[in-house]
N, C-alpha and C positions, 0 to 999 in steps of 0.2 A: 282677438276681437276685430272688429270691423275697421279700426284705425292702427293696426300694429304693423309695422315693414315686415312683419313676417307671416303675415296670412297667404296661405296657401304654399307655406314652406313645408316639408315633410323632414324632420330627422332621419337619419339612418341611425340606429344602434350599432354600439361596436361589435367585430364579427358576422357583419350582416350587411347584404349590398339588396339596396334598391334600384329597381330595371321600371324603366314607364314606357309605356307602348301608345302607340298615334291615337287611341282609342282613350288615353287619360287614365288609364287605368294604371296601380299600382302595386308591385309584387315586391315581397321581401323575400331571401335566403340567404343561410350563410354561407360565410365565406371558407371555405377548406384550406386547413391549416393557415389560415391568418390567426395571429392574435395580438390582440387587443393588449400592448403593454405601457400607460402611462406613464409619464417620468414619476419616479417618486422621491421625496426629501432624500439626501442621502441618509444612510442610518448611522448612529452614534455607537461610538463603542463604549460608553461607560456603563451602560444599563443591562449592557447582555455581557460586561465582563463584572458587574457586581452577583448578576444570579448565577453565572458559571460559577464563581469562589462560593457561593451560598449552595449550590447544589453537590460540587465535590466538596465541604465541608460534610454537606449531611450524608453523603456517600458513607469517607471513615468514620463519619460519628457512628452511622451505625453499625459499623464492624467493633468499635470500641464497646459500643452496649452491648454486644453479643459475647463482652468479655475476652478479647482481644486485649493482651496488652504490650506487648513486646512484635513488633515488625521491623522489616529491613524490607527498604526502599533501595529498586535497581536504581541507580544515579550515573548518568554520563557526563552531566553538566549542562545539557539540553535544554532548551526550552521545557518540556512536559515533565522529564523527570525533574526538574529542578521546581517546578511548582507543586508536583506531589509530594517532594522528601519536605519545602518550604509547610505544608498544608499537614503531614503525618507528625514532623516535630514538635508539631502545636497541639496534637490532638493524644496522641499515646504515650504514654507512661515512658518507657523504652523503645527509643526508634534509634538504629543504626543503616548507614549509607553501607551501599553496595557499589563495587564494581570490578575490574579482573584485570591484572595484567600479564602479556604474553609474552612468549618465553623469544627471545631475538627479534622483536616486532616492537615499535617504540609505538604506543597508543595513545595518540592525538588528545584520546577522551579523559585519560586519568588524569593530568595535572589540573583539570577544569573542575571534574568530580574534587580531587582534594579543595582546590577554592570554593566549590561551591559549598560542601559538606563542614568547612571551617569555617563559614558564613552564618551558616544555619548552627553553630554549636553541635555538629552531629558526628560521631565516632563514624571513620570511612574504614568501611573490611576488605582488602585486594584480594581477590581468589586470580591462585597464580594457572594459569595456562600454561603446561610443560607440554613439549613436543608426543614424550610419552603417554601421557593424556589425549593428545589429540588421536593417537593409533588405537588409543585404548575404548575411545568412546565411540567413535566411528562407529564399527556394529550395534553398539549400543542404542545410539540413537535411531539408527535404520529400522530396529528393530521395534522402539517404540511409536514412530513416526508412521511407520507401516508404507512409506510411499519414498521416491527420490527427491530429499528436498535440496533444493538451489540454496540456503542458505548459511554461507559457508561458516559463518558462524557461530553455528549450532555447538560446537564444543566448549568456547568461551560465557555462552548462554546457563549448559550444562555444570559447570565447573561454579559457575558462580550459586546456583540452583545446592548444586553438593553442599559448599561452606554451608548457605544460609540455612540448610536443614538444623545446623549444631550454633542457632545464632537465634532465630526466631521463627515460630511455626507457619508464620502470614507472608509472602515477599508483594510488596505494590510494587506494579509498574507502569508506566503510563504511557503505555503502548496505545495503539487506536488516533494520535493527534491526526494522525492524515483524513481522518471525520472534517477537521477542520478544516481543511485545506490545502494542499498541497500543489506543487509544479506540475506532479502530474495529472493529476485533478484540473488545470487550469488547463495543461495541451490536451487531454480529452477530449474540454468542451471547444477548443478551438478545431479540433477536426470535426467535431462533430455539428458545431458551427457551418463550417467548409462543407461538410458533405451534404447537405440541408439545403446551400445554398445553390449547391447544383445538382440537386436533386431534380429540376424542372427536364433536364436535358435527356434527350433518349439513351437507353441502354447499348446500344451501338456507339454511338456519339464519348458517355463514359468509357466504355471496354476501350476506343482508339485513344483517347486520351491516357489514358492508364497503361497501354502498351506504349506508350510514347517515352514518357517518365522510367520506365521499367529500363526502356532499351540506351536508355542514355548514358547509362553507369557510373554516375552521379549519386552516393548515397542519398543523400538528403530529399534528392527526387524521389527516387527509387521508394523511398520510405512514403513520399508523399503521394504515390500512385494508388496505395490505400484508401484515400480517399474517396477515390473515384471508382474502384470495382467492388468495396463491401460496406457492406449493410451498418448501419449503428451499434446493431450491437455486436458485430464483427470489431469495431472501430474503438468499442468496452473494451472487448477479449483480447486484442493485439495488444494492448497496452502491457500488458503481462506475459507475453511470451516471450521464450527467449530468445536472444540475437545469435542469429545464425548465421556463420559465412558462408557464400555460397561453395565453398571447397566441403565444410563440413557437410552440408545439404546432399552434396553427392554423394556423399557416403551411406547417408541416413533412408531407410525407407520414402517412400512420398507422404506418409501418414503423419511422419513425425519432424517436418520441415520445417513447422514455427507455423504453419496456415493454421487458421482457424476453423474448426469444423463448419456446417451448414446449421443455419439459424432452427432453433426449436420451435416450438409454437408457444413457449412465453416469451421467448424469444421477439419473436414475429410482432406478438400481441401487445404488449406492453412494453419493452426496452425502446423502439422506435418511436414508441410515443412521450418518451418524457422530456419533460424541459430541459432545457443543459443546465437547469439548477441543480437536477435531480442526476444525470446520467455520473460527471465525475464522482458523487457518494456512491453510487450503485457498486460505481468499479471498483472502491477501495472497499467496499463492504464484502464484493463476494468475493474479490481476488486478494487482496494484501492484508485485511483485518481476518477472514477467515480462515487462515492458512497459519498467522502466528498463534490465534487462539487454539486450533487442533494442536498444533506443535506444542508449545508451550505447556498447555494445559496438563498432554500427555508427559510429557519432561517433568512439571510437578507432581501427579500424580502416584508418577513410582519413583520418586523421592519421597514420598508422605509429607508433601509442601502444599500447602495452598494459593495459590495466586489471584490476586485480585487487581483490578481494574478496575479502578474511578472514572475514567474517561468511558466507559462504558452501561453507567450508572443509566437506567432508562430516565432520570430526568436533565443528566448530561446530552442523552443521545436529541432527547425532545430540542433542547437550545443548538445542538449542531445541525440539524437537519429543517431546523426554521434559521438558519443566519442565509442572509443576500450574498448576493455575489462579494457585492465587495467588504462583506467583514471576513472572505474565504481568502480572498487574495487581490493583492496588491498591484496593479499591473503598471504604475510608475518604478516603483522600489522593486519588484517580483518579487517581492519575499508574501510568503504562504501563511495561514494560521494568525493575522495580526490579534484576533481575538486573543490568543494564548500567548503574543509575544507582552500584548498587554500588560496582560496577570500577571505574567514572570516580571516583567519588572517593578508590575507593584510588590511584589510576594519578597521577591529575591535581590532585584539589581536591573537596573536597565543595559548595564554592560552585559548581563549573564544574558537579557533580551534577545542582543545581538548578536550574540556569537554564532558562526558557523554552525550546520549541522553534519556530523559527521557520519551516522547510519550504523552505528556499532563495528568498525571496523576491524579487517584479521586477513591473516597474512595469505588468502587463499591458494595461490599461485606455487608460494614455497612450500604449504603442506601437502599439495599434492607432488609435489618434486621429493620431499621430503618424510613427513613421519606416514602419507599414504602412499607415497611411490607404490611398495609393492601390490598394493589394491589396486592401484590404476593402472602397472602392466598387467596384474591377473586378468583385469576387466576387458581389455583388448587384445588378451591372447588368443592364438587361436581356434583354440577348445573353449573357449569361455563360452556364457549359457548363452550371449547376443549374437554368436557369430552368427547363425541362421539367418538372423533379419537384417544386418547391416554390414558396412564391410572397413572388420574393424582394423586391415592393415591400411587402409586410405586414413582411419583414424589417427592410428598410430603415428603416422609421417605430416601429421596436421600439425602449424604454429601453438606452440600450446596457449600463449598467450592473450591470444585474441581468439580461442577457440575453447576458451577453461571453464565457461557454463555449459559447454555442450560435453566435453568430457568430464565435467563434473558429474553431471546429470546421467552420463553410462553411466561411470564408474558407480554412482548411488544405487541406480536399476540395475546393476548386476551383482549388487549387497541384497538390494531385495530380493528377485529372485534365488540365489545361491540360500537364501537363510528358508525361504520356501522352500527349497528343494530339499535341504536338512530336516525340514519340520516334517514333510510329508514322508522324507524316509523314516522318520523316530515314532 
């Protein structure tokens, strides 16, 4: 009105810049990648950790309706298993705890699993891991896996999967919590935070900065020069390769360095445009969640086991992929998944909350010294089927130590191929 202090004031909308010219005149446009973010209340964890417990309820409930009644629950003592074996002993007729121990390898995980599984009233089954076993499944799993996988645990996984076929015909596990949240999930979004933020600067400008950090032989830098020469969703894909020393790198083709290929066009399209709410889920969706689910899946399979996954449940996925930043993680405390430490200690114990994670640990380093020695010199000898592309006596004289993902990862790819090579002669 004609009496207000603000006549002849114009708003701007958010996302959007007003320009006036000596003419009185006035233009609006948005603003390119500005956005528009409000503070908002923080969020509560009791309401999104009461429909989580309501949603994986009606998960098992309906594997029980479908006549389901005897399962075995993988248990490490964890945060996630210890809230599905807490949520499966309430719901099924017969539930037994799972978990494995290995043969000269003292596993951190088992005496947590027995406390947790004596908590819960639940019968715990140890599937023993013998050395023998591990030379024995080696092909095995190569061969259902169809690819070299990095995860050296795959025998201890397998062996527990054998018991539970003559235990119960369902195994839950509650694999997938990094949905929740995780550490790596958090440095994601902090590089990808970082690369955003200098994103304004020319591509010359990046490339010298990035050859700067490179050359200073400084890991930590070195790591951090990423930043600055690849793209977002380069900055996804690094997160999961593997660490390469630069002695092993000499060795290896240039294709197979740990670089990241060149961006696709969904790549391009989509990945570079999402929130950093959204980018660390991306990375554990397509790289760490999709990789145990092939795995796995295949490993029960030709077991005649079925696995299942609560934390997977599409109204589980819906509550993970709407939580805020901060029910993902914690950046006082750094701990990951508060949502699910929650649950667990309503479910379980606030001590079982706390505890460390361990990652299902095993003894990699000695199995390849030991019950796979001879597969890892076949893999580097000199006739072997990789000598063509890399040069496996630079291998051979490599620390094994700090260089046992990369010779894990031959030794694996020269299982695949050699069993190729059988297949195609038979």
């Amino acid at each position: 009105g004609s009496r207000t202090a603000w006549r002849g004031i114009r708003q701007v909308t958010p996302r959007r810049r007003c320009v006036v010219t000596l003419d009185g005149s006035i233009a609006e446009s948005p603003v390119p990648g500005f956005a528009y973010d409000p503070p908002d209340p923080p969020p509560r964890l009791e309401p999104a950790t009461a429909a989580l417990q309501s949603a994986l309820r009606a998960s098992l409930g309906r594997l029980r309706d479908a006549g389901v009644a005897d399962v075995a629950v993988q248990l490490s003592g964890g945060v996630d298993s210890s809230i599905c074996a807490a949520l499966a002993s309430k719901i099924f007729p017969r539930c037994t705890a799972l978990t494995f121990r290995i043969a000269d390898f003292a596993n951190p995980e088992l005496p947590r699993s027995r406390a947790v599984a004596e908590r819960l009233g639940l019968s715990l089954h140890v599937a023993e891991v013998r050395l023998s076993d591990v030379a024995r499944l080696h092909p095995w799993i190569i061969a259902r896996v169809q690819e070299p996988p990095l995860h050296y645990n795959n025998p201890a996984v397998v062996r527990m999967l054998e018991d539970a076929h003559d235990i119960a015909p369902v195994v839950i596990a509650g694999d997938f919590d990094a949905l929740f949240g995780t550490k790596i999930i958090a440095r994601v979004r902090r590089q990808i935070a970082w690369r955003r933020s200098v994103g304004w600067l020319p591509g010359p400008a990046l490339r010298a900065a990035s050859a700067l950090l490179r050359a200073s032989g400084i890991d930590r830098l070195r790591r951090a020069a990423a930043t600055f020469d690849s793209t977002v969703p380069e900055l996804i894909r690094r997160s999961n390769t593997l660490r390469i020393t630069p002695e092993a790198a000499a060795a290896l083709p240039a294709h197979a360095r740990g670089e990241s290929p060149s961006d696709d066009f969904v790549s391009r399209t989509f990945d570079a445009q999402l929130p950093l709410e959204d980018a660390g889920g991306l990375f554990v969706a397509r790289q760490v969640s999709g990789a145990i689910a092939r795995r796995n899946t295949r490993f029960a399979d030709a077991l005649g086991i079925r696995l299942h996954y609560p934390l997977l449940d599409p109204a589980v996925l819906d509550i993970a992929s709407s939580l805020p930043a901060s029910l993902r993680w914690n950046p006082v405390t750094q701990e990951g998944k508060p949502l699910l430490h929650a649950l667990c200690a309503e479910l379980v114990g606030r001590d079982v909350s706390q505890w460390p994670k361990f990652g299902l640990p095993s003894p990699d380093l000695a199995w390849m010294e030991g019950p796979l020695g001879d597969r890892l010199a076949a893999s580097l000898a000199d006739g072997a089927p990789l000598a063509p592309y890399m040069d496996l006596r630079a291998l051979r004289q490599l620390p094994r130590g700090v260089n046992k993902e990369t010779l894990w990862t031959v030794m694996t790819l020269d299982e695949v191929l050699r069993q190729g090579f059988r297949n195609m002669a038979t």
